[in-house]
C-alpha positions as protocol buffer text, in pm:
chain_id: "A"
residue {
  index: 1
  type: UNK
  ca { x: 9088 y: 15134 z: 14842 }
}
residue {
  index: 2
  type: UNK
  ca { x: 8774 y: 15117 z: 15112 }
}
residue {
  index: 3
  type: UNK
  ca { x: 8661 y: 15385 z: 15317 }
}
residue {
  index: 4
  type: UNK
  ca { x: 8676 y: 15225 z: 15660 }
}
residue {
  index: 5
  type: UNK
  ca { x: 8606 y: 15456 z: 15970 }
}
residue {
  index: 6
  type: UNK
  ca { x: 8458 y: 15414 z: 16295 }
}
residue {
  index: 7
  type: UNK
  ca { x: 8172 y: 15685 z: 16355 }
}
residue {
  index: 8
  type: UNK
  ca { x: 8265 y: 15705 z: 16715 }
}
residue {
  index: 9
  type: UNK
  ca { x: 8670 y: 15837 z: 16565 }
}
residue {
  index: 10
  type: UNK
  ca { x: 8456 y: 16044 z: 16326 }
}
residue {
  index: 11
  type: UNK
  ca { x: 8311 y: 16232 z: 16615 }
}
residue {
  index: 12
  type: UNK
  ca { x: 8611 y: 16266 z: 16818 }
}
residue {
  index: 13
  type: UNK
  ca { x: 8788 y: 16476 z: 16590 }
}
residue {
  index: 14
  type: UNK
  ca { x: 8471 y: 16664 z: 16478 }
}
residue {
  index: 15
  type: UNK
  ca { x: 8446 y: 16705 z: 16870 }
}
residue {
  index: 16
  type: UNK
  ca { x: 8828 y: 16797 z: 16845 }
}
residue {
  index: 17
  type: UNK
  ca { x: 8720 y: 17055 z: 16585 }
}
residue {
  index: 18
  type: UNK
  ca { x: 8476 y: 17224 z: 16763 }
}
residue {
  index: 19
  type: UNK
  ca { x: 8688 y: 17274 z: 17067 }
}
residue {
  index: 20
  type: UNK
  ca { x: 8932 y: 17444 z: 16814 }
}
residue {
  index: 21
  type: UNK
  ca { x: 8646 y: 17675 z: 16683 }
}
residue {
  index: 22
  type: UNK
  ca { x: 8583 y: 17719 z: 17095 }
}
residue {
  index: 23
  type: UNK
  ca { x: 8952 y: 17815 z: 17130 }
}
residue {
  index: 24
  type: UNK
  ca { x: 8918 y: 18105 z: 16865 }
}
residue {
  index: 25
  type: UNK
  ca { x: 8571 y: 18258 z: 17003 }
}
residue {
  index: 26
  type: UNK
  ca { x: 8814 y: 18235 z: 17347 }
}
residue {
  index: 27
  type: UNK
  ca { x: 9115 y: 18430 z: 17167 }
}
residue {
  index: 28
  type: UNK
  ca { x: 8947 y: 18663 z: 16949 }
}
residue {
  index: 29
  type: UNK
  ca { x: 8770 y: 18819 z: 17250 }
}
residue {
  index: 30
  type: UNK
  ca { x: 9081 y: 18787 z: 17419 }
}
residue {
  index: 31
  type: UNK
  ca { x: 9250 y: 18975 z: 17148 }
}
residue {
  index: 32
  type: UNK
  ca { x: 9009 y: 19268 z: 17180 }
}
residue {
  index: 33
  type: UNK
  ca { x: 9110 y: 19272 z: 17559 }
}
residue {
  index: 34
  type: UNK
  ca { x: 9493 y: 19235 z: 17501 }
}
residue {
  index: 35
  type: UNK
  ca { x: 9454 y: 19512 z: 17226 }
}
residue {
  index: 36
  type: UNK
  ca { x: 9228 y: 19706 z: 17401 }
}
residue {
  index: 37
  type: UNK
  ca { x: 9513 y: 19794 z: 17668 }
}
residue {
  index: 38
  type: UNK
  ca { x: 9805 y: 19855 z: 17458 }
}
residue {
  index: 39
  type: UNK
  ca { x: 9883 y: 19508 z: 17300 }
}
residue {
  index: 40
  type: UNK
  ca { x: 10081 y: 19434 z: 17044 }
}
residue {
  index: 41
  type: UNK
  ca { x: 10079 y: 19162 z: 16788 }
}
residue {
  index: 42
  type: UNK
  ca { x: 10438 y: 18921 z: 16730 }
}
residue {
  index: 43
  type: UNK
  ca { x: 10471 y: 18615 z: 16515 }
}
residue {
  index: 44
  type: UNK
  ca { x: 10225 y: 18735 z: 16204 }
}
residue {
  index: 45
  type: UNK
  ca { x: 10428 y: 18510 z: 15952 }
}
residue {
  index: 46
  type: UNK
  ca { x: 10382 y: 18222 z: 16102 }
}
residue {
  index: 47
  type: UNK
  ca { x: 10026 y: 18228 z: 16257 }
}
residue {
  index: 48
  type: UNK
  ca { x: 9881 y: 18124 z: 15943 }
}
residue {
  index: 49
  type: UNK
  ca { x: 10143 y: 17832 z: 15894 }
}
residue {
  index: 50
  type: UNK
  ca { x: 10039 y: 17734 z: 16209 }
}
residue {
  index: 51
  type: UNK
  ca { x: 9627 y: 17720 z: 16155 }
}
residue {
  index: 52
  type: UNK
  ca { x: 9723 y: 17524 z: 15850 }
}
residue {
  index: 53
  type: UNK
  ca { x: 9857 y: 17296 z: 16008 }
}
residue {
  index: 54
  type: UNK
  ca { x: 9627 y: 17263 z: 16337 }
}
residue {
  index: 55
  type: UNK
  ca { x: 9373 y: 17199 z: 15970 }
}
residue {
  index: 56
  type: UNK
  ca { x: 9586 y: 16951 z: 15817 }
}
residue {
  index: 57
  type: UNK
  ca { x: 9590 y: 16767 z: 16161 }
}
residue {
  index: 58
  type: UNK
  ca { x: 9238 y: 16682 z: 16196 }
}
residue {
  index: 59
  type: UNK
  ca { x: 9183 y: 16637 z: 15808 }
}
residue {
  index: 60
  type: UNK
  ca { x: 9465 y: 16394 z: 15844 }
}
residue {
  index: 61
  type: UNK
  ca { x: 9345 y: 16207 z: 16106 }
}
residue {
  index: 62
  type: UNK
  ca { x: 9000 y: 16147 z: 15908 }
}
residue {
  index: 63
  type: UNK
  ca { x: 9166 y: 16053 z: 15603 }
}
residue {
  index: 64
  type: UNK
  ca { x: 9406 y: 15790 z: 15692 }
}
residue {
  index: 65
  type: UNK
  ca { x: 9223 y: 15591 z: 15946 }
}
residue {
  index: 66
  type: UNK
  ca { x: 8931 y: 15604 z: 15662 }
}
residue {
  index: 67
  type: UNK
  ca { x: 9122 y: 15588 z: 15333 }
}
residue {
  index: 68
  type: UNK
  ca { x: 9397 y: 15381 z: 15469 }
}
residue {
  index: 69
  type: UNK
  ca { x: 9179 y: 15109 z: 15628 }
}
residue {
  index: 70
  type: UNK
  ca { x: 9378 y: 15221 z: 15967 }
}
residue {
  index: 71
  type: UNK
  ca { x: 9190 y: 14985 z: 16224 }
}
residue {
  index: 72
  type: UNK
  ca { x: 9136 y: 15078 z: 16588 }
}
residue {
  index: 73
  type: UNK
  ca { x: 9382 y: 14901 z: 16802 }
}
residue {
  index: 74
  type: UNK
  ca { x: 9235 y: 14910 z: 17196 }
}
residue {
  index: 75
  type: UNK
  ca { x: 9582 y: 14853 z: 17338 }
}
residue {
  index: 76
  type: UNK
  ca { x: 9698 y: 15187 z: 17175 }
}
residue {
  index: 77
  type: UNK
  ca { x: 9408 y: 15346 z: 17095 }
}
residue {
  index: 78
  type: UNK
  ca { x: 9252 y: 15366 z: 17479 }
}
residue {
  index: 79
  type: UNK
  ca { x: 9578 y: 15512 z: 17623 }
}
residue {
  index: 80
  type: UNK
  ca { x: 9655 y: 15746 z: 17320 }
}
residue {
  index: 81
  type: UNK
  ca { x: 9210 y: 15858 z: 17344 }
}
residue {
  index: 82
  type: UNK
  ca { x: 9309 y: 15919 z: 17768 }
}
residue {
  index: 83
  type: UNK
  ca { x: 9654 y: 16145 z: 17658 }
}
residue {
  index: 84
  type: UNK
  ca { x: 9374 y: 16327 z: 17399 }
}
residue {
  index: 85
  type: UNK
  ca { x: 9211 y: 16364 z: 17727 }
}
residue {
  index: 86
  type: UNK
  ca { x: 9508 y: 16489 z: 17948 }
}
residue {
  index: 87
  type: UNK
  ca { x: 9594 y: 16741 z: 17661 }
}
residue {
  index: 88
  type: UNK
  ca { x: 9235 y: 16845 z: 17602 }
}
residue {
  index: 89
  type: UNK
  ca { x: 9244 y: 16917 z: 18076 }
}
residue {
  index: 90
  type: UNK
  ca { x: 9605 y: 17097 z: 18049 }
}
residue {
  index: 91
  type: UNK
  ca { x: 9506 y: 17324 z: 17722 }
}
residue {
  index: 92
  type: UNK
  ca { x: 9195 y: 17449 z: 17899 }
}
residue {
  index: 93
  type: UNK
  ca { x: 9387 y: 17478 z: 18227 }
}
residue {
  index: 94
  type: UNK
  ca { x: 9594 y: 17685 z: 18087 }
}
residue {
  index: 95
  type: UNK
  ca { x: 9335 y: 17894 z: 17918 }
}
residue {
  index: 96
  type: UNK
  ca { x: 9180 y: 17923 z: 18251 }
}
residue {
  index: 97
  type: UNK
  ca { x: 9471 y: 18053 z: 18465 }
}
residue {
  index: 98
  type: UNK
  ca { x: 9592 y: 18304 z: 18188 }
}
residue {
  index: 99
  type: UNK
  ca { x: 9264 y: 18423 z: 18183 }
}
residue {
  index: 100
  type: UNK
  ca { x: 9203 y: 18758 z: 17898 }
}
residue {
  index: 101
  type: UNK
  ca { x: 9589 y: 18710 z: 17872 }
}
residue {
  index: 102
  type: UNK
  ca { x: 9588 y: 18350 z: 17649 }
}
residue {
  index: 103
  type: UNK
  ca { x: 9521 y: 18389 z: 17318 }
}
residue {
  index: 104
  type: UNK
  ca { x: 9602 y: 18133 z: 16981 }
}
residue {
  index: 105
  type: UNK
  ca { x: 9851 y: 18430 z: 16832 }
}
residue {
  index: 106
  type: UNK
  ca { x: 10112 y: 18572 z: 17030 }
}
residue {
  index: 107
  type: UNK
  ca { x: 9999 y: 18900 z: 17144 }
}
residue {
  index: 108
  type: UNK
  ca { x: 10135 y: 19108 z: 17473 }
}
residue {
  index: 109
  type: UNK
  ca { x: 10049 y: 19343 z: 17716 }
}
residue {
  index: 110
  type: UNK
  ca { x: 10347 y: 19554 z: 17752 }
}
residue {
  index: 111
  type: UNK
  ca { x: 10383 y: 19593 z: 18137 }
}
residue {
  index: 112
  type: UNK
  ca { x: 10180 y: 19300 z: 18271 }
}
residue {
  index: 113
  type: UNK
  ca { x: 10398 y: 19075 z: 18520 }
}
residue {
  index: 114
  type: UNK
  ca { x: 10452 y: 18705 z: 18388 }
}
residue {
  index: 115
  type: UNK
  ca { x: 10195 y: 18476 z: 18483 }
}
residue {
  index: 116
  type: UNK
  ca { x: 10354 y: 18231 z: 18756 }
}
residue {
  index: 117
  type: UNK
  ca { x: 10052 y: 18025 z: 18887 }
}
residue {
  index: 118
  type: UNK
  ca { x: 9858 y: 17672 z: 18777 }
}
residue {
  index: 119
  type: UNK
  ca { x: 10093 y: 17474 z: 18547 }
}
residue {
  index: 120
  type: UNK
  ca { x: 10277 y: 17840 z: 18472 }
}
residue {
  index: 121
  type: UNK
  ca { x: 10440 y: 17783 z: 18809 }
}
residue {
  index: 122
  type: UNK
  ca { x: 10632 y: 17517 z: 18692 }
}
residue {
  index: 123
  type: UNK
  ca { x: 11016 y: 17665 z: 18628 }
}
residue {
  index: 124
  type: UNK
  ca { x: 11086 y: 17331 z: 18389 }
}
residue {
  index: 125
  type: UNK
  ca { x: 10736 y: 17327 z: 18197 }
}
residue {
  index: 126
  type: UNK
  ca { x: 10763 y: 17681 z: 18066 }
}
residue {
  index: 127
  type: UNK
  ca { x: 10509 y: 17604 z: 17750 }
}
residue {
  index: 128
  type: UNK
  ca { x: 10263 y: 17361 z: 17943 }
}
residue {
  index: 129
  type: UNK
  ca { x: 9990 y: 17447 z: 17628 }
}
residue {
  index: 130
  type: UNK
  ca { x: 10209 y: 17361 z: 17369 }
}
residue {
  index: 131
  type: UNK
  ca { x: 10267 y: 17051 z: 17535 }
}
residue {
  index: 132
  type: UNK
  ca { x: 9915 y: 16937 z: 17535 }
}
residue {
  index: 133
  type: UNK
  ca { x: 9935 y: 17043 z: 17155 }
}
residue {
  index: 134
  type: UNK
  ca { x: 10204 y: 16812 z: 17042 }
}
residue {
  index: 135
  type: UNK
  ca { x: 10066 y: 16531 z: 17288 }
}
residue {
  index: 136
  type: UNK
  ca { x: 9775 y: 16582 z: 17113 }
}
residue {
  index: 137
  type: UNK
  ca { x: 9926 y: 16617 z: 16794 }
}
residue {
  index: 138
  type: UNK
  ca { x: 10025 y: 16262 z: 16852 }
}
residue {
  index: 139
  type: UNK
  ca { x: 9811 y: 16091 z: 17002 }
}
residue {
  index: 140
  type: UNK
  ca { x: 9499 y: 16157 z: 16845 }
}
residue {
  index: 141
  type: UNK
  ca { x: 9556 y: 16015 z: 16514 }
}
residue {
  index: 142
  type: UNK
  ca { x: 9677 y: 15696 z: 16695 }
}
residue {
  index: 143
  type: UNK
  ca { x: 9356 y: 15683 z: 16860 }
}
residue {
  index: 144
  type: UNK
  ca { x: 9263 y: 15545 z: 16523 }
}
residue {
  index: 145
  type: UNK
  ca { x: 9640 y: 15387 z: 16391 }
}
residue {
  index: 146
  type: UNK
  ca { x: 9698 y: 15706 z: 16186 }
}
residue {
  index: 147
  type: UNK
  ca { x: 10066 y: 15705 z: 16263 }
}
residue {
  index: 148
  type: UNK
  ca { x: 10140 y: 15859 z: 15938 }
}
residue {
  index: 149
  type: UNK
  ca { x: 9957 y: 16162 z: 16030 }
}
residue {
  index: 150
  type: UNK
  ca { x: 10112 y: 16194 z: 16376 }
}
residue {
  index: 151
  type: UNK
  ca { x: 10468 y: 16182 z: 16288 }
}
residue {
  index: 152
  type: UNK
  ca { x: 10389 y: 16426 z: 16012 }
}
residue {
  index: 153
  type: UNK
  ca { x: 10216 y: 16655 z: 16241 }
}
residue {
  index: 154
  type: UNK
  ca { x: 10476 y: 16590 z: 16544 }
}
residue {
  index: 155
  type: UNK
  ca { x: 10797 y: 16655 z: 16309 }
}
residue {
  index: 156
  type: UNK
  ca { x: 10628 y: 16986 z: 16186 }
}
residue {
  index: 157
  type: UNK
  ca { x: 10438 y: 17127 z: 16478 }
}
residue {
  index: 158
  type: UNK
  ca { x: 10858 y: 17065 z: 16621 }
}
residue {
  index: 159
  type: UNK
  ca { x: 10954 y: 17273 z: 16349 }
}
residue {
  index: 160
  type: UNK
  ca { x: 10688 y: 17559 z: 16441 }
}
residue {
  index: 161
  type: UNK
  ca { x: 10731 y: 17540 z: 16762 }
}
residue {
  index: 162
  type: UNK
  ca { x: 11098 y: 17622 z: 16758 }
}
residue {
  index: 163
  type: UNK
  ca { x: 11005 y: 18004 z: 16574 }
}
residue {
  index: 164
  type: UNK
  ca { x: 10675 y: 17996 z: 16791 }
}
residue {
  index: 165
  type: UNK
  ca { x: 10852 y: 17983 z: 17136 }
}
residue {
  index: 166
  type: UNK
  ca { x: 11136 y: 18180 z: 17027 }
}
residue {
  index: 167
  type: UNK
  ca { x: 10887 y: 18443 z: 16916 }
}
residue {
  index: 168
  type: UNK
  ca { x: 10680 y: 18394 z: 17214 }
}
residue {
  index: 169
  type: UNK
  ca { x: 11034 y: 18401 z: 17452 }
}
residue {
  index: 170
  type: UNK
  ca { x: 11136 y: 18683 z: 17280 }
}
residue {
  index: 171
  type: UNK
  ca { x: 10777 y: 18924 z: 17287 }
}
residue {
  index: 172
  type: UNK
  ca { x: 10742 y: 18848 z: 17684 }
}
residue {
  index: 173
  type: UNK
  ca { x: 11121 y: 18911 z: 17780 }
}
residue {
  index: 174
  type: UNK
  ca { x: 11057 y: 19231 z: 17596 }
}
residue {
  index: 175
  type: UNK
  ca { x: 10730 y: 19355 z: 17758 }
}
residue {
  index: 176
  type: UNK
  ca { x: 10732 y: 19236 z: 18082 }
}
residue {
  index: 177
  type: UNK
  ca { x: 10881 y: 19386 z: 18416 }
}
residue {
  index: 178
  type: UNK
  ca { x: 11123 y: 19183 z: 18568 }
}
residue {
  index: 179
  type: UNK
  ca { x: 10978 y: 18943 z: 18809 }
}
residue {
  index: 180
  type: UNK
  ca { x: 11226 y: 18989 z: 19176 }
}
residue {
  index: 181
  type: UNK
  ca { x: 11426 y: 18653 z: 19166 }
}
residue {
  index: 182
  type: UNK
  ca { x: 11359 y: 18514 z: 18834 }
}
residue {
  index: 183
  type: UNK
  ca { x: 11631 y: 18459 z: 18522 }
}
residue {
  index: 184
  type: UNK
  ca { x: 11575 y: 18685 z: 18265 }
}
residue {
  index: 185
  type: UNK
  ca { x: 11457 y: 18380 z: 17976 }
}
């Protein structure tokens, strides 16, 4: 077996792995904010299932496309490199218009009103970050033909996300005032 990887992949997901590091300097000073005013921590138990899996995603990628011999193919890699993209815009959009509020665990502010604006304002996209996870999740090991690693990640991160959003669903209907007009979730 060869090690064949392209450097330019190589720095993608190290660039993919600095954005992560990026996200937790964003959520551990969120934390302190969200804590700060009465927060309170849900989901402990699976948090850590959930980092090692975010970890097994870009370890993945690496070692298929280099162990594997997975070659880059431009007629999926180029459209599955622009959805990396258009997950990579939509994550930080949403870090953006939740503001101290986002944060990688789930942690709430009992009191504060739901958020409703940027791609929160969409009634039938009511998780618009984890969608740019799992469309990341897929697409950037196929950047590189590591299709291996994204239906691993994509049938697990499924799995996760089914506690994560229940726990999520759960913590907000819980803490926050009902919003005039709006379906309890």
């Amino acid at each position: 077996m060869t090690w064949h990887l392209s450097t330019w992949y190589l720095l993608l997901v190290l660039l993919v792995g600095a954005e992560r590091l990026a996200e937790l300097v964003v959520a551990r000073r969120n934390a302190r904010w969200s804590l700060a005013r009465g927060g309170v921590v849900y989901g402990r138990g699976h948090y850590p299932w959930m980092v090692a899996l975010h970890t097994g995603l870009l370890a993945g990628c690496l070692l298929e496309a280099g162990l594997a011999g997975r070659p880059f193919v431009p007629a999926l890699g180029w459209p599955m490199l622009a959805v990396v993209a258009a997950a990579q815009a939509l994550r930080w959009w949403c870090i953006a218009v939740l503001g101290p509020r986002w944060n990688t665990q789930v942690i709430v502010v009992p009191g504060l009103p739901l958020v409703e604006r940027g791609p929160y304002r969409l009634s039938w996209l009511r998780h618009p970050n984890y969608v740019a996870v799992a469309a990341e999740g897929a697409a950037l090991p196929l950047v590189h033909g590591a299709w291996v690693t994204a239906a691993v990640f994509t049938v697990l991160n499924a799995a996760l996300m089914v506690v994560r959003i229940r726990c999520e669903d759960a913590a907000l209907a819980g803490a926050a005032p009902p919003v005039p007009g709006r379906a309890p979730a």
